[in-house]
N, C-alpha and C positions, 0 to 999 in steps of 0.2 A: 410392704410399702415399696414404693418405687422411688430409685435414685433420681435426682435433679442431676440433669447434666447443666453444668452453665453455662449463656451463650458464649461462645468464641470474642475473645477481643482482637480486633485489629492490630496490628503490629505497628512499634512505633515510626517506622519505616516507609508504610505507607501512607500515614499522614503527614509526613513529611514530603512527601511523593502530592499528594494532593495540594499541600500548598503550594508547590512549586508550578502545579500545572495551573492554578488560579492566577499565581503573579504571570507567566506565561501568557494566560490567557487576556490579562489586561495590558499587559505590553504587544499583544499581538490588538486589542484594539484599538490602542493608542496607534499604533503605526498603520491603522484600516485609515482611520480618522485623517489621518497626515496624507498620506498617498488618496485619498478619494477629493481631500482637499486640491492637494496640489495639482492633482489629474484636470482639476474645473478650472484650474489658472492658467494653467501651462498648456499648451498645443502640444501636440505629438512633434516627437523627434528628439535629438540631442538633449536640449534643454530640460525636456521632462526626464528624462534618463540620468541626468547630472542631477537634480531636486531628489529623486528616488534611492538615488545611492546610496545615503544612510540606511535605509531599511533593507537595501537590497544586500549590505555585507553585514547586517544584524541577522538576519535570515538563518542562514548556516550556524548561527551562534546559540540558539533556543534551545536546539536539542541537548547540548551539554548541561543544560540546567537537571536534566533527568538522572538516577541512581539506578533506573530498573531498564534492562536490557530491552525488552518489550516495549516502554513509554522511547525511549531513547529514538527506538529505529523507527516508529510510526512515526513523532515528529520531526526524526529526517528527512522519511518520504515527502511527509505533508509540507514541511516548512520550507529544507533545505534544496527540495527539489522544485515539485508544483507553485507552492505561491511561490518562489524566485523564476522561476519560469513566467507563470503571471504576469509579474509585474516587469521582464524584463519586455514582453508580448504590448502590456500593457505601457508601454515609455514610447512605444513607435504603434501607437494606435492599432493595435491587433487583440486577437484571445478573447477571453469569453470574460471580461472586465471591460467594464463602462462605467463613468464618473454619474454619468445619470441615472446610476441602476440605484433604487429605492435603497438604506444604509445597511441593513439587516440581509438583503438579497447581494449585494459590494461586501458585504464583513463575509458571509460563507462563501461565494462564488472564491474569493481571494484566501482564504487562510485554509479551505477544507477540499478533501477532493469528490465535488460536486459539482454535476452539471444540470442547470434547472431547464424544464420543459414551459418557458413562460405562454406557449399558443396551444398545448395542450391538456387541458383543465379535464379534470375527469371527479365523478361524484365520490367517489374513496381514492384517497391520497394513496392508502395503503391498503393493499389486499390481503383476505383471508392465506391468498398462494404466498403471499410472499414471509406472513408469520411464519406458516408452519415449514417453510423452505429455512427460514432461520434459525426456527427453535430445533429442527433436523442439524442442520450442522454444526448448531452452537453444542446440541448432545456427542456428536461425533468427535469434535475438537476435544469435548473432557474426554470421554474415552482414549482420546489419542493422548493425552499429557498421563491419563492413570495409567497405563499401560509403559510411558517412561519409568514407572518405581521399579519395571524389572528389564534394564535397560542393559546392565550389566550381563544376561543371557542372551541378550542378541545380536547377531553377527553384525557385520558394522553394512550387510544393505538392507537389511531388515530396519536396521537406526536410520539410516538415509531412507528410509522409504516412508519410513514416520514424520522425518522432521522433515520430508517434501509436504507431506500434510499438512501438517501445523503451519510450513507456509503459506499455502495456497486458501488453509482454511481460514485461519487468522486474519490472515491478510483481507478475505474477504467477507468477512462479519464486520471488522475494525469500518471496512468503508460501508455496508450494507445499512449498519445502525449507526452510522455517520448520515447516511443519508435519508432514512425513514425520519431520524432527528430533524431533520432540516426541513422534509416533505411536512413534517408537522407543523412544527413553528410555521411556515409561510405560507399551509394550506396549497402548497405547489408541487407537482410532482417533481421528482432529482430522476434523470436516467440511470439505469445499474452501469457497475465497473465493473462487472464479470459479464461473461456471456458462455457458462459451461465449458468450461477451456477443455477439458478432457474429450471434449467431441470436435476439434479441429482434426481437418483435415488434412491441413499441411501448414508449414511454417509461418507463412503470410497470414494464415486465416487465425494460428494462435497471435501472436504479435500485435497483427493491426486490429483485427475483430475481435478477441474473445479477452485477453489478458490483458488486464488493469488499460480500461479501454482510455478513463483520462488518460493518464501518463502517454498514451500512445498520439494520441489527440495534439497533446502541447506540443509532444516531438515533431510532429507533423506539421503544425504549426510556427513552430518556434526554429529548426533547423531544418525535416526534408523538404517543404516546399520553396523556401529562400534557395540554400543550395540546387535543389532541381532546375530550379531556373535559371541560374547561369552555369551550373555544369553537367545535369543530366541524373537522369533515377536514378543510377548506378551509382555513382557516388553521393546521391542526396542520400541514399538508403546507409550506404557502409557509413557516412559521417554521421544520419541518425545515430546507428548503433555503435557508435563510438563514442557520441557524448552520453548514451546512454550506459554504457561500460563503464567511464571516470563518474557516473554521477554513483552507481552501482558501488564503485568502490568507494567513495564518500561516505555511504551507506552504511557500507561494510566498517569503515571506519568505527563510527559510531556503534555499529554493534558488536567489535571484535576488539575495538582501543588498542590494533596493532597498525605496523605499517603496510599499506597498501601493495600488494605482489604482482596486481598487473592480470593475476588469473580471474578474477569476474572479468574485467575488462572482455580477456579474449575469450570468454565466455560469450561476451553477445556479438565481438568480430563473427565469431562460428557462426553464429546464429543468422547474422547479414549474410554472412557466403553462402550459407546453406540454402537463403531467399533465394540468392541469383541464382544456384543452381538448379534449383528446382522450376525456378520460373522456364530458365534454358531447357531443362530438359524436356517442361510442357509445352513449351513454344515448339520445340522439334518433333513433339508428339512420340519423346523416347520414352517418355514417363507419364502415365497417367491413371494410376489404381483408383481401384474401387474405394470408396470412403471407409468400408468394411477394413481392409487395409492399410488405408492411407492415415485413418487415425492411428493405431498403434505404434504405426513405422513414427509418426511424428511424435506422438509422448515419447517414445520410447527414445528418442534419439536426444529432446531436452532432459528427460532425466538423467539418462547416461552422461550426456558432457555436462552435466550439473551438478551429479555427482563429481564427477573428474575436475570440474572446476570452482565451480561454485561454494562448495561444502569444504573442500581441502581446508581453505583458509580457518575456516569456523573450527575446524577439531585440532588443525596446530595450534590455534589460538586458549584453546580450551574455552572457548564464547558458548558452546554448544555445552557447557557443564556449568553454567552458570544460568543459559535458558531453562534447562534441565531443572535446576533449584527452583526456578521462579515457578512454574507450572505446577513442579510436586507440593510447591507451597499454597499454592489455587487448590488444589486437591485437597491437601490438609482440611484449610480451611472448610472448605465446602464439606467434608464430609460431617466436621465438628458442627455446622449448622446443622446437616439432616440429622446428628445426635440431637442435637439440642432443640429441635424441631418435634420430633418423634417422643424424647422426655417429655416435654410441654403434654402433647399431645394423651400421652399413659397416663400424667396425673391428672389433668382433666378427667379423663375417664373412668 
């Protein structure tokens, strides 16, 4: 006779974790409701900007509602950066918010980072390429967290070399199936926020084209092009990646609950200097490798000072031993489903 494995039960944890993102989520409608109202009364300028303010210093405050390292730092992205960006875009008539946009297309354009394609309608929202592009990296990510259980055996760039994955993988699933969600609901298609970062070719081309392409959008919007116009690229660029540096650390905050050291910051300064210099040195035609080249030399150069910068804070914090938990506990779980999946399946038979 064959053992009954039981199903797994959730931990008390995370349904507490659920309802927090439910209340969340109706205070984040509540404040859709309020700002698409006010947006209809009030003209662009100052006056919209002072009406906004209450939601716009609630903003930064949502994330704190979360207990899990993972929910924490997504709705920082989302909340304390993008839609506060949004709505700062959206107080002086700018950004991809309009008060006439239909309330369901104004609630996600504003709270989610999604860009909708309203004059390009196409007969599948969603492709066959883009499942199986999903369900590919969503199996890779587990593999990357199972492979934390023996974390303890490996050298600490082998661990940075992992938890660069889990970023970049993460990060782009969290928005991928944000966004297929959304193509569904409105029958619209959302444009992607990756664009295979690993095939840039150089600094500008990760940055502005390939890596988490909203965020680059709003900064564009919201500081390089204001700044460019009364003080020139050069400095619209280094002040983009300066308020992207403090927002970074905000970030970090909420993922690490320590105090801010200044190293993400000058993590993305590098990152602006390195634009100019390279632009310089292709303007002068001192520099200009074959893409064969030009990609490695560029991964190779963000991971390096990302390691050096980026990650430091995470391991003095011990934040990365807490990530660590949350993942091997997704693993648990999931495997006590394929037991209990697999029993089912024996007694049946």
């Amino acid at each position: 006779m064959h053992s009954h494995h039981p199903w797994p039960k959730l931990h008390p944890s995370i349904l507490t974790e659920v309802k927090y993102s439910v209340t969340v989520g109706f205070v984040l409608t509540a404040c859709t409701c309020y700002v698409r109202f006010t947006s209809f009364r009030i003209p662009p300028g100052f006056h919209r900007f002072t009406a906004l303010i209450p939601v716009i210093f609630l903003l930064p405050i949502l994330p704190a509602a979360f207990s899990f390292i993972h929910h924490r730092t997504i709705a920082a992205i989302f909340f304390s950066w993008l839609a506060l960006f949004k709505l700062l875009l959206l107080s002086f008539g700018r950004g991809p918010l309009n008060p006439s946009q239909p309330f369901l297309e104004f609630l996600f354009t504003a709270t989610l980072p999604v860009k909708l394609r309203s004059g390009h309608r196409k007969t599948s929202i969603v492709s066959i390429t883009d499942i199986l592009n999903l369900l590919c990296k969503t199996l890779i990510l587990i593999c990357n967290a199972y492979l934390y259980r023996y974390h303890p055996l490996y050298d600490i760039y082998t661990l940075l070399s992992l938890y660069t994955c889990h970023l970049y993988l993460g990060l782009e699933l969290v928005m991928t199936v944000t966004g297929i969600t959304v193509s569904i609901i409105l029958n619209m298609p959302v444009e992607p926020q990756f664009n295979d970062p690993f095939l840039s070719t150089s600094l500008r081309d990760f940055w502005s084209r390939r890596w988490n392409i909203m965020l680059s959008q709003t900064l564009r919007q919201a500081i390089y092009e204001p700044v460019t116009s009364r003080l020139g690229p050069v400095v619209g660029l280094i002040t983009s990646f300066l308020i992207s540096g403090l927002m970074h650390e905000v970030i970090f905050y909420y993922l690490a609950s320590s105090r801010p050291t200044g190293e993400v910051m000058t993590f993305f300064l590098l990152q602006g200097m390195g634009i100019i210099v390279e632009q310089a040195a292709k303007k002068a035609t001192i520099w200009r490798p074959h893409k064969i080249v030009a990609c490695p030399l560029t991964i190779s150069f963000i991971m390096i000072s990302a390691f050096w910068l980026v990650f430091n804070p995470l391991l003095r914090s011990g934040a990365d031993e807490r990530v660590l938990e949350e993942c091997m506990a997704v693993v648990t779980y999931l495997e006590d489903v394929v037991h209990a999946v697999l029993s089912k399946v024996r007694v049946l038979v």
